[in-house]
N, C-alpha and C positions, 0 to 999 in steps of 0.2 A: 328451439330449433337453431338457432343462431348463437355462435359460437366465438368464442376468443375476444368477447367483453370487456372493457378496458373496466379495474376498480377507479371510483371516481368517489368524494364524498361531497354531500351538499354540505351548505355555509352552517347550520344548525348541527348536522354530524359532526364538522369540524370544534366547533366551541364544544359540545358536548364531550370529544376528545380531548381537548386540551385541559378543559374542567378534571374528570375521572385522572388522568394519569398528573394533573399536579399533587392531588390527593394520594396516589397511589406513589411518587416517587418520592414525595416529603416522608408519608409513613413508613416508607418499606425503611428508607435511609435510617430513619431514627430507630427503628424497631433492630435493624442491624448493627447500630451502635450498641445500643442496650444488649443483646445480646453476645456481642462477642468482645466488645471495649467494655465491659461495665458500665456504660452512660446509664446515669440514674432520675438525671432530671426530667425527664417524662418518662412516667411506668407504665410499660403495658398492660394494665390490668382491669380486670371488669369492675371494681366498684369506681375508677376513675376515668371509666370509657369519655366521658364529658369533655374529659381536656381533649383529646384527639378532636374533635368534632369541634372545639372552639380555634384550634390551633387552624381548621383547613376553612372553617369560617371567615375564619379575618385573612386569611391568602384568597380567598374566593372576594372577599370586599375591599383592600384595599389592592387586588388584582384588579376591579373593574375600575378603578378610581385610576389606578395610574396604567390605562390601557391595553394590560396584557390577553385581554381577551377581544381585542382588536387583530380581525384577522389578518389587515396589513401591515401592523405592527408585529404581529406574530409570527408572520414571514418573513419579515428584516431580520438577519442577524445580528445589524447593529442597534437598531433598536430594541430590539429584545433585551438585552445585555439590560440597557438602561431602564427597562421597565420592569425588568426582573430584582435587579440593584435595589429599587426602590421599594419594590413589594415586599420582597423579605426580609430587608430594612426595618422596614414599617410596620412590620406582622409580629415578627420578633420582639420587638418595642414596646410595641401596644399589649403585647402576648405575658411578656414580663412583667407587666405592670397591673394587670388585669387585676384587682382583689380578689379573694376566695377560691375563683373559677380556675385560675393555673397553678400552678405548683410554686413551692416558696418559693425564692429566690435562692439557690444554691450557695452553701460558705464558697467554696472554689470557685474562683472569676474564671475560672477555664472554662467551666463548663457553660458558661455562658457565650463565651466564644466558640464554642463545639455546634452548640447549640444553631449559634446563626449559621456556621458554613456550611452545618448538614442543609439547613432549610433552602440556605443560597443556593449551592453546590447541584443537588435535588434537582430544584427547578428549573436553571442552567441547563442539565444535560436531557431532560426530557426536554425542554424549549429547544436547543436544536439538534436533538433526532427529530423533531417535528419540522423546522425550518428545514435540514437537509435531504430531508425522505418526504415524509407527507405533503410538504408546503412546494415539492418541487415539480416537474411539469410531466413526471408521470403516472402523476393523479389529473391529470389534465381531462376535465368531461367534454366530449365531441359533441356539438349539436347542429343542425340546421333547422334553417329558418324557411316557413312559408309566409312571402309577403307581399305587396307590392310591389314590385322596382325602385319606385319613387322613396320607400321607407328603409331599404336596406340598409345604409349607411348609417340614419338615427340610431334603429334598434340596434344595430351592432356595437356600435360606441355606448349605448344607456346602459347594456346586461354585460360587455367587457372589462368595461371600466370598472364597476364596481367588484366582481370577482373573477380575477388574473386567470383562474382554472377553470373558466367558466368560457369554451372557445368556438364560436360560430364558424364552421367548417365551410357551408353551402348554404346554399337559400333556392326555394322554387319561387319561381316568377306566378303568382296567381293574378296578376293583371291581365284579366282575358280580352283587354282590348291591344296592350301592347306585348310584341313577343320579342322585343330586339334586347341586345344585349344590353344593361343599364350601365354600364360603364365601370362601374364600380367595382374593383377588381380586384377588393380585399379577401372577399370570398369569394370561391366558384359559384357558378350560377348553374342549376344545377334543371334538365329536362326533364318533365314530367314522366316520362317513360321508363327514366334513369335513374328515379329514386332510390328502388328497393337494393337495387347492386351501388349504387352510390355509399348507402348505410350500412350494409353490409362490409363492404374493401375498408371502409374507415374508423370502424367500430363505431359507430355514433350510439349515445347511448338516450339522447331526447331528439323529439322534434316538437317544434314550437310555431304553431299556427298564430300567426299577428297579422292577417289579411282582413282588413275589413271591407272587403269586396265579394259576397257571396256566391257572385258567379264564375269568380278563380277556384272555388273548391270543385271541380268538374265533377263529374261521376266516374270516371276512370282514375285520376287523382284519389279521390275518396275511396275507392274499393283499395286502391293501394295502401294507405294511410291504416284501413281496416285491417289490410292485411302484416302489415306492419305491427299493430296493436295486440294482436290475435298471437303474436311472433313472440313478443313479452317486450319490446321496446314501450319506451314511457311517450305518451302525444299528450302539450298542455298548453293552455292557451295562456298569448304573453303578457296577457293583465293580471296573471297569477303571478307568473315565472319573474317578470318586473317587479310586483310589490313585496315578494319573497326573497328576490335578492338586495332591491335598495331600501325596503322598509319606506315606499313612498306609493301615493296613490297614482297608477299613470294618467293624468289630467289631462292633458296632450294627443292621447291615444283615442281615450273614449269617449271624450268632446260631449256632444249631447246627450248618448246614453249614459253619462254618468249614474246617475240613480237605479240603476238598475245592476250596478258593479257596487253599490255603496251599502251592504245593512249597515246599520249604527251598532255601533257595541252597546250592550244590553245593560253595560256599567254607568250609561247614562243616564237611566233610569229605575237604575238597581239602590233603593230607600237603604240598605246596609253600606253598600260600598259608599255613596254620599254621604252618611252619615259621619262615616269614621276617617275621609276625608278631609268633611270643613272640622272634624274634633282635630287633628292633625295642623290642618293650614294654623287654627288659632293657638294652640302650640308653638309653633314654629314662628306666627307672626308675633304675636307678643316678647320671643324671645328674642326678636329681629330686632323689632323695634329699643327694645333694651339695649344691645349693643348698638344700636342706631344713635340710643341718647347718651350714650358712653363716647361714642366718637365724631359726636357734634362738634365739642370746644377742638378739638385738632382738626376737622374737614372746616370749621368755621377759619382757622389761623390759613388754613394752605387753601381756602378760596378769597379770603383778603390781598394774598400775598402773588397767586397764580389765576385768579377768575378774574378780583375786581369786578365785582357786581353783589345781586341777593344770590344768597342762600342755596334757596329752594325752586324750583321750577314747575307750574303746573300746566297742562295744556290737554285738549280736547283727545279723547283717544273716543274707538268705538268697542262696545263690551257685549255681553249674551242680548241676544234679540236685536242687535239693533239701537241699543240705548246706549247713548253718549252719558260719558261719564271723565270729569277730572283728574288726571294722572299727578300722581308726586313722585318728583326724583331730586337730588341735588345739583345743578347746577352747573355743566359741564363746558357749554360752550358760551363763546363772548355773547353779551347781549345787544338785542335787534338783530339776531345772525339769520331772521327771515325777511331783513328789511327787501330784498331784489325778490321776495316769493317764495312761497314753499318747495322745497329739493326734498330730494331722499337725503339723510346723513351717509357719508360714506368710511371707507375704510382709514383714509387718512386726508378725515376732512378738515379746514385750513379753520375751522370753524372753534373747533375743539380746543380747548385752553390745556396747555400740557398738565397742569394740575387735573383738571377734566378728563386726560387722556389717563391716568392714574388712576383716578378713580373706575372709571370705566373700565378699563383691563380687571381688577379685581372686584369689579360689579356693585360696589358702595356706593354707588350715585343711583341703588334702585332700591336701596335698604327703606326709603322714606314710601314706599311699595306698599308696606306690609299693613298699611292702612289699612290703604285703597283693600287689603283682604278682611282687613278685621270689618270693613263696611257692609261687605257683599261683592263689591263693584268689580273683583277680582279673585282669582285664584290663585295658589302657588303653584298648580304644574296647568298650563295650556296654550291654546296659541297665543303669541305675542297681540297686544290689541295695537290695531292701528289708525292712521289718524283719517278722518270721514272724508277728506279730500284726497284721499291716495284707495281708500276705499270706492268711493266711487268712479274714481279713473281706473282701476283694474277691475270693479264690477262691470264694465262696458264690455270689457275685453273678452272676459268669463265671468258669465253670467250665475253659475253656483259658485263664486268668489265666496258669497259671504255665507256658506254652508258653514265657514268655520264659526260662525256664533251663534252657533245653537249649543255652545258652553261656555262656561263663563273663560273671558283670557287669562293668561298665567303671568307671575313674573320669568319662571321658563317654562320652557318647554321641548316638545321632540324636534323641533325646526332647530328651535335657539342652539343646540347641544349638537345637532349633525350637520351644520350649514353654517357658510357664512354672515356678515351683516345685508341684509337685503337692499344692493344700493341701487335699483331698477325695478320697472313693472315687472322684467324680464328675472329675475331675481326674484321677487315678490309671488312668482307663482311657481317658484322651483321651492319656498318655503312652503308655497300651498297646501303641495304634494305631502308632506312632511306633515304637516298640521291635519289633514286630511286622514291620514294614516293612523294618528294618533289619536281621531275621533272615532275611529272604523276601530281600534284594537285597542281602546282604552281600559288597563285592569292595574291590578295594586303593583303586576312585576312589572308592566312599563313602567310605571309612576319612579320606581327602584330605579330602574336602568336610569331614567334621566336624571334621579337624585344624583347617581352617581355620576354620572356625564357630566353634572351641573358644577358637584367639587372638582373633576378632573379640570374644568371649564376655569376655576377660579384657583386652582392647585398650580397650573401651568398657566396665568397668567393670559389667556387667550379670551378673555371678556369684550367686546366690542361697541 
């Protein structure tokens, strides 16, 4: 019925686009060398279909490693540049080096240089026809909000912030005790009578019910909504549309009824995914540990030199169930740095020995970790464990706080990789969200994403 629909894509359409046409302009480029230049060094042929599929392999993984599939990176034009730099850099590299699976290495050094500018070149110019058409604001998706009064402002800033093209138009008031205007005058405030001409003149293409007030949805309200629906406009509630756009649980929103917004992912209890898991962590731990005891006699000379004190540091963390268990790390800050009492660590705290602050940025002060996994006591990807006296100061606050150990902690995880250091309760439960998320949609491709989040994490330096 309704007509003159604005095209909009959700945050999953968009990477799903950015994915296909890296593939599609790397291959077309090369397959158009080969064809009209003579480029010989990847052939388009079916018994060697394998290298194609390795070449857009390693653009798909050391693309997620150095952020191009970051969709606010992906809208900068200047960071693109640099994320793209790096990726085909690094693909190319890694691509030429590859034993068996790539092609020789060409007598002619040109064609090596060919080689990279097609792959550069490529993915440059689809990166900004994307930045300059898709990424720009008219793909912009219209929405309005059913809410409180009282909540406008939150929700607007929680679902803007995270995606730019993502733009709250209006909002109905369903506080049926108050009808005055709420002041807030970033978006119109829009009368219940007024809705359907409202969505219509502005093309909205959602509406997003976040009222937790049952008696704002009226009966006149609701037939409208219905008739809305009936129209082909999309109605969804903002516990979806929130943890669909930030990848977090809204803890805030749903307050008590949590558990009723919360299944557990089934990979909690799925005997094959655990399996091949801890067959993994011990993999990974023992080979941690090895370079751990490779780089013992150098962190031992620059904690001499920059600590001045031991070693090693162990101290009280909390782990699955409930059970306290001994943490190892290296060494980071002066010793007695709790003599005044226990603090959160913060971002540039006076505590931290600059050697300590080294180490931490590149995450070698949690190599002595990989124990703590070969014990049990830990894992390699889950929530960070924290310490029982900060645990039960933010158990008061929120009372399913310690919903997050009902699996074992990680040395990362989905908080660590998309959030800062938590230097606050207030903090503490914005990683919640995070951790919470990660327990709700826990499977082998998330584990992926934060593997890679976790190099990017230690690529660039950003460890905390």
């Amino acid at each position: 019925m309704f007509s003159n629909k604005k095209i909009h894509f959700q945050i999953s359409e968009r990477k799903v686009l950015l994915h296909i046409f890296d593939a599609v302009f790397v291959l077309s480029a090369l397959y158009v060398l080969s064809l009209f230049l003579g480029f010989q060094y990847l052939k388009f042929s079916t018994p060697n279909f394998y290298r194609q599929f390795l070449l857009i392999f390693y653009i798909y993984m050391f693309g997620s490693i150095f952020e191009m599939y970051n969709l606010q990176i992906a809208s900068n034009q200047f960071q693109v540049l640099k994320s793209t730099i790096f990726t085909a850099t690094t693909t190319v590299i890694v691509y030429l080096l590859t034993p068996v699976l790539s092609p020789e290495l060409p007598k002619q050094r040109i064609s090596i240089i060919v080689f990279y500018l097609a792959v550069l070149f490529a993915l440059l110019i689809w990166r900004y026809l994307y930045v300059f058409f898709l990424a720009s604001h008219r793909f912009v998706q219209n929405v309005v909000l059913i809410c409180d009064q009282n909540q406008v402002e939150e929700l607007v800033s929680a679902l803007e912030n995270v995606d730019p093209h993502y733009k709250i138009v209006g909002f109905v008031n369903s506080d049926s005790v108050s009808e005055e205007d709420s002041g807030f005058h970033y978006v119109k405030q829009i009368k219940k009578h007024d809705l359907e001409d409202f969505v219509i003149r502005n093309n909205v293409s959602e509406i997003v019910i976040a009222s937790q007030n049952t008696n704002g949805i009226t009966t006149d309200l609701y037939q409208k909504l219905l008739h809305l629906l009936e129209n082909g406009h999309v109605i969804r509630e903002y516990t979806h549309v929130y943890e669909n756009k930030t990848q977090r649980i809204p803890v805030h929103h749903i307050s008590r009824d949590f558990y009723r917004f919360f299944p557990f992912s089934r990979s909690n209890n799925n005997k094959l995914y655990l399996l091949l898991v801890r067959f993994l962590e011990l993999v990974f731990s023992f080979t941690g540990l090895i370079i751990c005891f490779v780089l013992i006699p150098f962190i031992f000379i620059g904690n001499f030199i920059g600590n001045k004190g031991g070693l090693f540091y162990t101290q009280e963390r909390i782990g699955r169930n409930g059970v306290v268990f001994e943490i190892y790390k290296f060494r980071t800050m002066v010793e007695n740095s709790e003599a005044n009492g226990v603090v959160f660590a913060t971002a540039n705290d006076r505590r931290i020995t600059p050697f300590g602050k080294l180490m931490r940025k590149t995450r070698i002060d949690e190599l002595p970790q990989f124990f703590n996994v070969i014990k049990g006591d830990m894992a390699v990807i889950g929530p960070r464990p924290e310490r029982p006296f900060f645990v039960n100061e933010i158990a008061q606050i929120m009372p399913f706080y310690e919903t997050r150990h009902v699996i074992k902690p990680g040395l990362t995880g989905w908080a660590q990789v998309n959030y800062s250091y938590g230097e606050s309760i207030e903090e503490s439960l914005i990683k919640l969200q995070y951790d919470l998320y990660y327990i709700k949609h826990r499977s082998i491709f998330l584990d992926l994403s934060i593997t890679f989040k976790t190099i990017t994490t230690i690529v660039f330096y950003r460890g905390q």
